[in-house]
N, C-alpha and C positions, 0 to 999 in steps of 0.2 A: 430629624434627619431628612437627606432629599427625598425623593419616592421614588426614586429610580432603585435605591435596596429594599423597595417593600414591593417590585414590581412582580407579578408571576407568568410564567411566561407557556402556553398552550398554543405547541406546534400543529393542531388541529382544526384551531378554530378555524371554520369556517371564512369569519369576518375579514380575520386577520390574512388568510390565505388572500382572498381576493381580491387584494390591495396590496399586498408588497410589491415593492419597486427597489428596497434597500439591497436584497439579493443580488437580482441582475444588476447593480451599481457593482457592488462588491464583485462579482465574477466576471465583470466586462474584461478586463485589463488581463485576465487570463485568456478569458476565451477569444478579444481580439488576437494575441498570438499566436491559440491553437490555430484563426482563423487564416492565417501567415501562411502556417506551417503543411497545414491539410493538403495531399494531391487530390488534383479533382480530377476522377476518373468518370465514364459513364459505366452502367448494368453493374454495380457495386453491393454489396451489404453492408452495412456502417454499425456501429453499435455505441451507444454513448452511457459508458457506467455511471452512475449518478446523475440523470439527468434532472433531476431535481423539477424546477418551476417549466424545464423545456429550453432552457439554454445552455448551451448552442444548438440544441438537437434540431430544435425545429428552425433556428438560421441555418445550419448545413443541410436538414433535407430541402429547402429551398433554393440552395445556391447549387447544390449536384441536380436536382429535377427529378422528374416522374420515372427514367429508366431505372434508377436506385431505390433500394427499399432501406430503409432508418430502423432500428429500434434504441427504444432508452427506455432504462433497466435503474430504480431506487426504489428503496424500502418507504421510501415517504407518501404514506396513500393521499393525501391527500393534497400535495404538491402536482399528485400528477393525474390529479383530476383538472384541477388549472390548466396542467399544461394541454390534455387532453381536451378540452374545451378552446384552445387556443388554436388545434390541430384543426376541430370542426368549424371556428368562426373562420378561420383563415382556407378552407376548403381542400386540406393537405389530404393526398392517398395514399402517399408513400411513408406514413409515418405511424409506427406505431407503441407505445409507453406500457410497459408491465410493470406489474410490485415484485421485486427480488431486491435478494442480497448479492453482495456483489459477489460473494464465496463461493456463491452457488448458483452460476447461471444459468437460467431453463432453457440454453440450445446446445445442439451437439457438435460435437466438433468440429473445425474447420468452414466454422459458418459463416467469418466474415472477413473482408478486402480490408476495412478499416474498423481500428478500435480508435473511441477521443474517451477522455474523463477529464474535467475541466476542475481542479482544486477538488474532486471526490477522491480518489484510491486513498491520497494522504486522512481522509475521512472516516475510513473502513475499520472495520474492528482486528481485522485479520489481513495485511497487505500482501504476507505471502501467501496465502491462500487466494487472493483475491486476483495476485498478478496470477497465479498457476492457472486459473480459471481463463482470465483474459489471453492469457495465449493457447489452452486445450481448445478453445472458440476459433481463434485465428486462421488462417487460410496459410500456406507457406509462401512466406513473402510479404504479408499483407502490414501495412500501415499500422503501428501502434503511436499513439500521441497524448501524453500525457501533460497538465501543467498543476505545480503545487505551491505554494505559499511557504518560505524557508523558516528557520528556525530562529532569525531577527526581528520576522515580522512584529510591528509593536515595540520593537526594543525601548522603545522612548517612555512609553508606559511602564512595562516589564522593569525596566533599571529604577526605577520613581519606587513600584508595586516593591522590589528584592529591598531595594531599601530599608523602606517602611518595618519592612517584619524583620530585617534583624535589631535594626533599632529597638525593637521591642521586643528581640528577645525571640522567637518567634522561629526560630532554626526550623522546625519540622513544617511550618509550611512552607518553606524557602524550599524545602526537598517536593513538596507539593507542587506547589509553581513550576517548579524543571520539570517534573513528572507530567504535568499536563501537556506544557511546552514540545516534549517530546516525545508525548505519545499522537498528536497532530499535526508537528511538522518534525520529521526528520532530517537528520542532515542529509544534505549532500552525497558526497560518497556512500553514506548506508542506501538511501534509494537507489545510488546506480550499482551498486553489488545484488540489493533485492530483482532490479529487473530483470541483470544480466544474469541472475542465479535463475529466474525462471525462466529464462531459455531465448529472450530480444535479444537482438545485436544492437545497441545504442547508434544512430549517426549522428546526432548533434545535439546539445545541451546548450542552452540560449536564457542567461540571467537576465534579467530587471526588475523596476522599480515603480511602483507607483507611490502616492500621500495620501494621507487624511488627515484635512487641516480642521480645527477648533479651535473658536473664539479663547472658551476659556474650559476648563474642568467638567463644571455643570451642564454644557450644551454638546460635552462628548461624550459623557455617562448618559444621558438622555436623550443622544441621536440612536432612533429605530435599529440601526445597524449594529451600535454596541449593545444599547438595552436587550434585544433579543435573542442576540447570535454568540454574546461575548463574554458578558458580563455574569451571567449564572455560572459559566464556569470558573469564574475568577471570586464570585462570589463563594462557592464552593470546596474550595481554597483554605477557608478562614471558619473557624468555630464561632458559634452565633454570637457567644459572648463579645468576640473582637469584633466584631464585624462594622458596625456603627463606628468606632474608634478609627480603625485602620484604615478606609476608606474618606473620612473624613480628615485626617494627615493625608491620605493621598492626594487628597484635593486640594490641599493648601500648596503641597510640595509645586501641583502641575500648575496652580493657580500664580504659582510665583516664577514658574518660565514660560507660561503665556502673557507674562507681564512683564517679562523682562524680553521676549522673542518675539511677542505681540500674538504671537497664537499659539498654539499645541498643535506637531505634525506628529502623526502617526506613519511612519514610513515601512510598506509593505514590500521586501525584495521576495522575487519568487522564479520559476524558473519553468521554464519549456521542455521535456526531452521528446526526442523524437527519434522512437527505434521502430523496425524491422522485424518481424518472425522470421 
């Protein structure tokens, strides 16, 4: 079988950390529209929930400047030693990255003019907890900005993957697959019931699209992007016994509309909101 199902994947390495480039590809297309969306004030506080590698956090403290102070706030220690080394090579003052969770942010109330989280809240274990937090922080009035990745992302994969498993029978991971689906991206309407229940006024909600185009099957399951970030949970899915079988139907199924399409498009719709405290 390919070795893209025998791959294992360690969010800590070192190596690995300091060399990704596949993330910021993947979060560009969000965070150019948070970058749309953002007021740019001077003597502000910012707070960026998940700043993961450091983007946007460290492109906004440099496009607002020295009168503003930044923080960015993820559990992932060592994403944000990168990004922190990013902060010192690049000679930033105004910028500073702590380890938390987003449930529980370590500042006090009313701390800040702007919140951003760029495809993170949709990431969180707990969203209502996570938005409650993000606005106990907020300033009255101040900038909350959020963007997420909707619940078709992939559909082109997803409808191939739901296939497969009833074809075979397979009913209870079909309830797995949704279950994943939607504990990562919510619809729609339930996110803007979550924000507007903890306490934003929504102004504007702003849909798009971005692709991910492959050759064929094999050079999509083994781009960085899906091997690391994607495919263990989809891997996960499936009991070890299936596992080989049903991924290898997958690949035939996708192998035969990259051959009749000439590629494989992964089409990513996702969405911008932009409220108010």
């Amino acid at each position: 079988m390919k070795n893209y199902l025998h791959h294992t994947f360690d969010s800590n390495d070192p190596e690995l950390i300091s060399i990704i480039d596949e993330l910021p590809l993947w979060s560009a297309p969000f965070g150019l529209k948070l970058l749309d969306y953002t007021v740019l004030k001077p003597n502000i506080n910012v707070l960026d929930v998940g700043c993961g590698l450091g983007f946007p956090l460290i492109e906004l403290s440099q496009r607002f400047g020295d009168t503003c102070k930044f923080y960015g706030v993820d559990p992932w220690q060592s994403a944000l030693k990168r990004a922190q080394a990013k902060i010192y090579k690049y000679k930033i003052t105004n910028t500073v990255v702590t380890k938390s969770i987003a449930e529980k942010l370590p500042f006090k109330n009313n701390s800040f003019d702007l919140i951003v989280s760029n495809n993170g809240i949709n990431n969180v274990q707990d969203i209502r907890q996570t938005l409650s937090e993000c606005f106990r922080v907020s300033n009255s009035g101040a900038q909350f900005l959020t963007t997420m990745n909707l619940e078709n992302s992939m559909i082109e994969f997803y409808n191939v993957f739901e296939e497969t498993l009833i074809e075979n029978n397979l009913n209870e991971e079909v309830g797995k697959m949704k279950a994943h689906i939607y504990s990562k991206r919510k619809p729609i309407d339930e996110m803007k019931s979550l924000i507007e229940n903890s306490g934003f006024k929504i102004k504007n909600i702003t849909e798009d699209n971005f692709s991910l185009r492959f050759l064929n099957a094999l050079t999509m399951f083994n781009h960085p992007l899906i091997k690391y970030w994607f495919l263990g949970s989809w891997k996960d899915i499936l009991k070890p016994e299936n596992l080989e079988k049903i991924f290898k139907l997958v690949e035939v199924k996708l192998d035969k509309i990259a051959k009749q399409n000439g590629e494989i498009k992964l089409t990513i719709p996702y969405v911008s909101i932009d409220c108010k405290s």
